[in-house]
C-alpha positions in Angstrom: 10.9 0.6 -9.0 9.7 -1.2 -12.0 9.9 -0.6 -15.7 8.9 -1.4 -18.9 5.7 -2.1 -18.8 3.0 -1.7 -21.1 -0.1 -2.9 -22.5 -3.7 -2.8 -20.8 -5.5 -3.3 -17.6 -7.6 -6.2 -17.6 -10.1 -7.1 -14.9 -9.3 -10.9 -13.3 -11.8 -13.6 -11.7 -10.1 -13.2 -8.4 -12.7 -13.1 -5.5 -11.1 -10.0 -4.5 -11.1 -8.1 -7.6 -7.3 -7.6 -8.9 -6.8 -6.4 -11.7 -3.8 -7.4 -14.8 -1.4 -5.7 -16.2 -0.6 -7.5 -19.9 3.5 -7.7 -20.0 4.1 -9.7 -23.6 1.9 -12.2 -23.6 1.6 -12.5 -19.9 -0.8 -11.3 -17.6 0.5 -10.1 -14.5 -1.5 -9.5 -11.0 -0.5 -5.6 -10.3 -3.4 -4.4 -7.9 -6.3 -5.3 -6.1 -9.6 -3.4 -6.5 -11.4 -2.5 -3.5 -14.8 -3.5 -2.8 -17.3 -0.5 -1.2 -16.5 -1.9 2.2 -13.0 -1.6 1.6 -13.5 2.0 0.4 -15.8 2.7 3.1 -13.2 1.1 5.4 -10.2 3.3 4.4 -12.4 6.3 4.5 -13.1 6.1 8.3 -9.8 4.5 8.7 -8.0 7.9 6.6 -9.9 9.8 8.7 -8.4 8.9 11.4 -4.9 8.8 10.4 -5.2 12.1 9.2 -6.0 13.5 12.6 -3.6 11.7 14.4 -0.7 13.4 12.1 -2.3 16.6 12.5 -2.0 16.3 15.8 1.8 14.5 15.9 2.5 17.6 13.5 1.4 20.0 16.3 3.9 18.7 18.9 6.8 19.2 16.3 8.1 22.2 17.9 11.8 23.1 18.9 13.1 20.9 22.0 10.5 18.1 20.6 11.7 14.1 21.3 11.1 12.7 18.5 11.2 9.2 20.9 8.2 10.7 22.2 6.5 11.9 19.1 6.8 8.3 18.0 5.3 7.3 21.1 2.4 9.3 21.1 1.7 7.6 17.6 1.7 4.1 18.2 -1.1 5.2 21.3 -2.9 7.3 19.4 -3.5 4.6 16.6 -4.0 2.1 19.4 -6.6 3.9 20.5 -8.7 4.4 17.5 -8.8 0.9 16.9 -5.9 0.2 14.8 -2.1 -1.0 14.3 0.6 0.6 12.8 1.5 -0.3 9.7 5.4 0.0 9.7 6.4 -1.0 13.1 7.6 -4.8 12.6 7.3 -4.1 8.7 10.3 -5.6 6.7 10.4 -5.9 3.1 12.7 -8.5 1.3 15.3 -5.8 1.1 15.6 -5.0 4.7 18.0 -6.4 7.1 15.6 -6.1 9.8 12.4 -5.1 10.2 11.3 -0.9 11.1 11.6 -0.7 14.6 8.8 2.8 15.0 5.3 3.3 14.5 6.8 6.9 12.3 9.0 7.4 9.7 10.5 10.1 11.2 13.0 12.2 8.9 15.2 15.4 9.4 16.4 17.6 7.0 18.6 15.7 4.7 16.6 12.6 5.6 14.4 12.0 2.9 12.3 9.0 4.6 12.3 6.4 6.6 14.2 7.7 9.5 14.2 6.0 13.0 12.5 8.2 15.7 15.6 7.7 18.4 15.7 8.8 22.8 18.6 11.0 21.9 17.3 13.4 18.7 15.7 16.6 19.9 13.9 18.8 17.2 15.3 22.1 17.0 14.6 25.8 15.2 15.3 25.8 11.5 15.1 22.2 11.3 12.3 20.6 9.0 10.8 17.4 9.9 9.4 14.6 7.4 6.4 12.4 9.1 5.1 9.5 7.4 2.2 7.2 9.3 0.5 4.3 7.8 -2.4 2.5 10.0 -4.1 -1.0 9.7 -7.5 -0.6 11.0 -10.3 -3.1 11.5 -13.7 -1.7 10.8 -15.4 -4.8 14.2 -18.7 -3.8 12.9 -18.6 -4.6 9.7 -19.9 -8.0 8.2 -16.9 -8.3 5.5 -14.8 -10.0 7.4 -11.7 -11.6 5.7 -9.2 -13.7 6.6 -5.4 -13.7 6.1 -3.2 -16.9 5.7 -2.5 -16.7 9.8 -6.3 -16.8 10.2 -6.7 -13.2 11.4 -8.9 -10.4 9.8 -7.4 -8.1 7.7 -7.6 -4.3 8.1 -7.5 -1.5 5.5 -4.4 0.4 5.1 -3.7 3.9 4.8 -0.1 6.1 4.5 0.0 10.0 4.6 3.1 12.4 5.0 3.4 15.7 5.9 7.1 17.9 6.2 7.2 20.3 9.1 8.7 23.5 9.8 10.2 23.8 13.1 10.7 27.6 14.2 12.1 29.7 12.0 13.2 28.7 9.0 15.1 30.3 5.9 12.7 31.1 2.4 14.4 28.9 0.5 13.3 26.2 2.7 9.5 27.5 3.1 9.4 27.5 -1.0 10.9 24.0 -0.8 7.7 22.8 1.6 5.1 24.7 -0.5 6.5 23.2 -3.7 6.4 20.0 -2.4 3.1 20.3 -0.7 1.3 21.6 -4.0 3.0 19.2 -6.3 0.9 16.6 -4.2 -1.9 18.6 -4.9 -1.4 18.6 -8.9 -1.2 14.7 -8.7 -4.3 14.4 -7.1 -5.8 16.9 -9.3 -5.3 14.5 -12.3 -6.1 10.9 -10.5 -9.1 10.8 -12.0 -10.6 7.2 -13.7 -9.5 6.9 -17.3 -6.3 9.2 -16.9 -3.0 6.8 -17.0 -1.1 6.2 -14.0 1.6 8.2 -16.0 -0.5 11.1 -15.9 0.0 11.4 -12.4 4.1 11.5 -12.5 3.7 14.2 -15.2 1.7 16.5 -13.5 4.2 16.9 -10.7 6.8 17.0 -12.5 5.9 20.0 -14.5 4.9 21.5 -11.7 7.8 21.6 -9.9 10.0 22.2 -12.7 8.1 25.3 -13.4 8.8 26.3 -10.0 12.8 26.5 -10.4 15.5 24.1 -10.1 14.8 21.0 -7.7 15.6 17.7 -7.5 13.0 15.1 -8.2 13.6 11.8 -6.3 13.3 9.0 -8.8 14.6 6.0 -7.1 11.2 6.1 -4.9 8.0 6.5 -5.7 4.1 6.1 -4.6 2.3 3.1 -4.5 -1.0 1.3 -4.6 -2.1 0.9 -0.8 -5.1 -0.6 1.3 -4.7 -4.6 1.5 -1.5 -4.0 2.2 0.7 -1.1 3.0 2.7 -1.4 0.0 0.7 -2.6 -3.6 1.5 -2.2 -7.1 1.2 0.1 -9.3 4.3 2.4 -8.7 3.5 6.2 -8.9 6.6 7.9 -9.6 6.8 11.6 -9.1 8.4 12.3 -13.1 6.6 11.3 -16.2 7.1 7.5 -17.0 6.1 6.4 -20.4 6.0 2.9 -19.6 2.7 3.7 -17.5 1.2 5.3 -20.3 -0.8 2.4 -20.6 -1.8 2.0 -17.0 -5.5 3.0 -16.6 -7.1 4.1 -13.2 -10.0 2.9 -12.7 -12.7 3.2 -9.8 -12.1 1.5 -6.6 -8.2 1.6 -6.8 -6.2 3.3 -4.0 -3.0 4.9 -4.4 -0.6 6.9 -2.2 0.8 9.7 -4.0 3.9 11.2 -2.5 6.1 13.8 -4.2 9.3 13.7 -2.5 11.6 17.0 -3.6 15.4 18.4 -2.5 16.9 21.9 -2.7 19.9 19.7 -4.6 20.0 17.0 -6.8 17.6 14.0 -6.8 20.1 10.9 -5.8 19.9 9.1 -2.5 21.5 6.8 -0.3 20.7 4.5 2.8 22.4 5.6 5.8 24.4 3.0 8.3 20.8 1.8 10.0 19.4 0.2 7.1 16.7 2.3 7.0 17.3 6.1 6.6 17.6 7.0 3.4 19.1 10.6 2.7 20.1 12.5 0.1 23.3 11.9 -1.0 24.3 15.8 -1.7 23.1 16.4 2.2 20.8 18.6 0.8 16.8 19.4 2.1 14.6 17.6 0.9 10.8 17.6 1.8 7.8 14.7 1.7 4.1 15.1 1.1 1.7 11.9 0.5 -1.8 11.2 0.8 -4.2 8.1 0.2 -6.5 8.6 -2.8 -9.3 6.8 -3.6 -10.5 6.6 -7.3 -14.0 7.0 -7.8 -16.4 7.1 -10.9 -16.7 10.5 -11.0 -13.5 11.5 -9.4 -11.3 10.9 -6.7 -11.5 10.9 -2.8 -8.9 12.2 -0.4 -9.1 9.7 2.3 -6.3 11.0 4.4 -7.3 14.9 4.8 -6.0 16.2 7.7 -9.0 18.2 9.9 -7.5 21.5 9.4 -7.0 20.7 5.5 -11.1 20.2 5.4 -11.5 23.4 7.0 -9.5 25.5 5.0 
């Protein structure tokens, strides 16, 4: 997480269109605009992603592997044509690198949990799946090259929290909550709203809906070159962004991530879990948005989402 910035967004002369944040008297890169093959890239390749957790959703059911579940992903995205994202990934924090195609999360496990042979899903439990793809659009002419002289995908991450069985109402508020506080950020990333605008709107939201905790030590992101860009999107109102501007051909994953309890975390003994630290639910919602000139496009709609 990153603070105190302010100032303007300033276009740059880089070939691929990033654009800089002015910190002092310093410009800083902070995010790469897309080009229309990009954005026409991360549509087809959101579209896909978005079915493939639809369908990893629908096998979320009591006596579920979620070994298997994990599985099933990494074949799936295979098989469209693409790579996952976080298997292999490992950030300069990390001790070692995500060992799973999904962040697979239960309960008290806010993300980043490692699908393992011996967890079995059962009734009343709530699940947390995050999926991020690269995907290589071979027909396209826009080819570019990373620094290991392979072409570069698009990127996409999307979330969704799962109810397995019966669970209490507490816990189907919690989901909804979570679910439409995504919805409200999307409502507002619109071009010329602040990035700030964005953590504002899901704040109130859930706030109005009673007393939850708002996880602040992890936010959204800028996505698409790579599966983690800047700007941070956090999920409560952050002054500093006030002076953040959207503009068209930026992608962002928004992902409001709420608990039953209080909003502080911790990382479990694997490096990689990260829980909450008052063991209470939490749930996780994100999807890809594109920003448009007129608007904003949901690149990650799951097909039952389109059809509702």
């Amino acid at each position: 997480m990153r603070g105190g910035a302010r100032g303007g967004v300033f276009p740059s002369n880089n070939p691929l269109s990033s654009i800089l944040l002015l910190m002092g008297e310093e410009p800083v890169e902070i995010m790469l605009i897309k080009t229309q093959q990009d954005i026409e890239n991360i549509k087809q390749n959101g579209a896909q992603i978005g079915a493939i957790l639809e369908t990893l959703a629908k096998k979320c059911v009591p006596g579920a592997s979620v070994w298997e579940i994990d599985q099933l992903a990494e074949k799936l995205i295979r098989k469209s044509g693409g790579r996952p994202a976080f298997k292999g990934y490992k950030p300069s924090s990390a001790d070692r690198p995500f060992p799973a195609t999904v962040c697979v999360s239960l309960n008290s496990e806010l993300v980043h949990g490692i699908p393992r042979k011996e967890v079995f899903l059962k009734d009343g439990d709530i699940v947390s799946l995050d999926i991020g793809m690269e995907w290589f659009n071979k027909s396209s002419k826009f080819k570019v090259q990373s620094s290991k002289s392979r072409p570069r995908g698009v990127y996409t991450d999307t979330a969704i929290t799962v109810m397995i069985g019966v669970v209490p109402e507490k816990t189907q508020k919690l989901l909804a909550v979570t679910r439409q506080a995504l919805e409200e950020g999307i409502k507002v990333a619109q071009p010329g709203n602040s990035i700030a605008s964005i953590g504002r709107a899901v704040e109130n939201y859930v706030k109005s809906q009673g007393k939850y905790g708002i996880v602040r030590d992890l936010v959204g992101h800028g996505v698409g070159h790579t599966v983690h860009e800047e700007p941070m999107i956090p999920n409560y109102y952050d002054p500093a962004l006030d002076g953040i501007q959207l503009r068209p051909g930026m992608v962002i994953a928004i992902e409001p991530m709420i608990a039953l309890g209080g909003w502080r975390v911790e990382t479990m003994p694997d490096g990689w879990t990260i829980k909450m630290a008052d063991n209470s639910l939490s749930a996780h919602f994100e999807h890809t948005v594109i920003i448009t000139e007129d608007g904003n496009v949901v690149a990650t709609r799951r097909p039952h989402e389109l059809s509702s």
